[in-house]
C-alpha positions in Angstrom: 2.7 171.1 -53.5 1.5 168.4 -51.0 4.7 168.6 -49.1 4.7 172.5 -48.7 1.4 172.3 -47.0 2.8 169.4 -44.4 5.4 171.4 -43.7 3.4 174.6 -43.1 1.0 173.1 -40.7 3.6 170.9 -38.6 5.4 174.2 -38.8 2.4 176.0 -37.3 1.5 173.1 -34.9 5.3 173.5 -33.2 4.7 177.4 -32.8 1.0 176.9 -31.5 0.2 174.3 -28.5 -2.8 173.0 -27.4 -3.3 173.3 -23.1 -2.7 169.6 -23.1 0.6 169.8 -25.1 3.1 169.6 -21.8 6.4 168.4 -23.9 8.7 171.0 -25.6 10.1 169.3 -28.8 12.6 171.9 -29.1 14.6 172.7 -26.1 16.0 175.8 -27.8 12.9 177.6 -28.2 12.1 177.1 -24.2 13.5 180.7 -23.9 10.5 182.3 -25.7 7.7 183.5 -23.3 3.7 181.7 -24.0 0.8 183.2 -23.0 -2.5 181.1 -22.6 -4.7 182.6 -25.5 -8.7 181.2 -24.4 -10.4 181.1 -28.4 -14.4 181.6 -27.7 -16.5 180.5 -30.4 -19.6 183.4 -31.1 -22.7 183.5 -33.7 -22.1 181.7 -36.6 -18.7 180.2 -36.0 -17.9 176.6 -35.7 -16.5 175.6 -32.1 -13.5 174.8 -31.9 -12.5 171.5 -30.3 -9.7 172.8 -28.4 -10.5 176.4 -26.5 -7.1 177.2 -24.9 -3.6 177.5 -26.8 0.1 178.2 -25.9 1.0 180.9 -27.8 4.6 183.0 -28.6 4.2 186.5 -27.6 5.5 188.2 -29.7 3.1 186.9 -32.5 0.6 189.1 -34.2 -2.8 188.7 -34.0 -3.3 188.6 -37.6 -1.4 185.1 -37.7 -3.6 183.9 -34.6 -6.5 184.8 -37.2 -4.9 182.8 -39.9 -4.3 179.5 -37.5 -8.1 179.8 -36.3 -9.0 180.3 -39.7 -6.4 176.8 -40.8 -7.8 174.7 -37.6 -11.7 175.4 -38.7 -10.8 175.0 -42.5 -12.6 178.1 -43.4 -12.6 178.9 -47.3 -9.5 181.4 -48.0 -12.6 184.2 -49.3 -14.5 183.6 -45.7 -14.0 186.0 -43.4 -12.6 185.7 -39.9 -13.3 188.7 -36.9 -11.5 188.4 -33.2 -13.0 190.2 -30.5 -11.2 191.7 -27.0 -13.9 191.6 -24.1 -16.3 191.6 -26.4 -16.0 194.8 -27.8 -13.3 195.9 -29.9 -11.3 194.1 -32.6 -7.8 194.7 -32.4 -5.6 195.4 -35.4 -4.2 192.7 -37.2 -0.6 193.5 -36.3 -0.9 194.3 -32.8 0.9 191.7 -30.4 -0.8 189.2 -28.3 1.7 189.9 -25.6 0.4 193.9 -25.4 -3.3 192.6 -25.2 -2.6 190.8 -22.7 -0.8 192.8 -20.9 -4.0 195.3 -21.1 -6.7 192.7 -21.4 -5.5 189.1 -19.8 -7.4 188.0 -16.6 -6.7 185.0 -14.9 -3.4 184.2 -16.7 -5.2 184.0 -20.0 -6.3 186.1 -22.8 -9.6 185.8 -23.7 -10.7 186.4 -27.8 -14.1 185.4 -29.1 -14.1 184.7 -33.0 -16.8 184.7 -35.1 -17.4 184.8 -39.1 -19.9 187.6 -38.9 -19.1 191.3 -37.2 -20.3 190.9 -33.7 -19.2 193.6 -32.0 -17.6 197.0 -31.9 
């Protein structure tokens, strides 16, 4: 059981890279397009040690809510809400790379998280 969890979180930390992470381990995944995901802490919610994150795409949001809530080592029954802007919170299975297409400023997408509803 111990080993299915090591290789679930070195399998997340290969998909997911911090902003100081320059290396690419795999040089068969360099195809796939990152976009700089800024993660806000808001009310209630611990802060994170590191804000800004490399991530694929053509990942969901949901599994961005499922790292945040992995790196923070929230309780599986504790509930985790992203915010866009500061306003909405987009479904679970919409793609980071159409939010940012709509929402990214400055090269990055912006989401605040917080364990309480906030906003919207």
């Amino acid at each position: 059981m111990a080993d299915d969890k090591q290789t679930e979180d070195s399998s997340t930390a290969s998909e997911i890279k911090s902003d100081g992470d320059k290396e690419n381990s795999d040089p068969g995944k360099s195809d796939k397009v990152k976009i700089d995901i800024l993660l806000k802490a808001t009310g209630n919610a611990p802060i994170m040690k590191k804000k800004k994150w490399a991530v694929d795409a053509e990942k969901p949001i949901g599994w961005i809510m499922e790292f945040v809530k992995k790196y923070l080592k929230l309780e599986p029954d504790e509930k985790l809400f992203l915010y866009v802007n500061q306003t909405f919170a987009p479904s679970p299975d919409q793609l980071v790379k159409n939010l940012y297409e709509c929402f990214g400023t400055d090269g990055k997408l912006v989401l605040h998280y917080c364990k309480s509803q906030a906003w919207g």
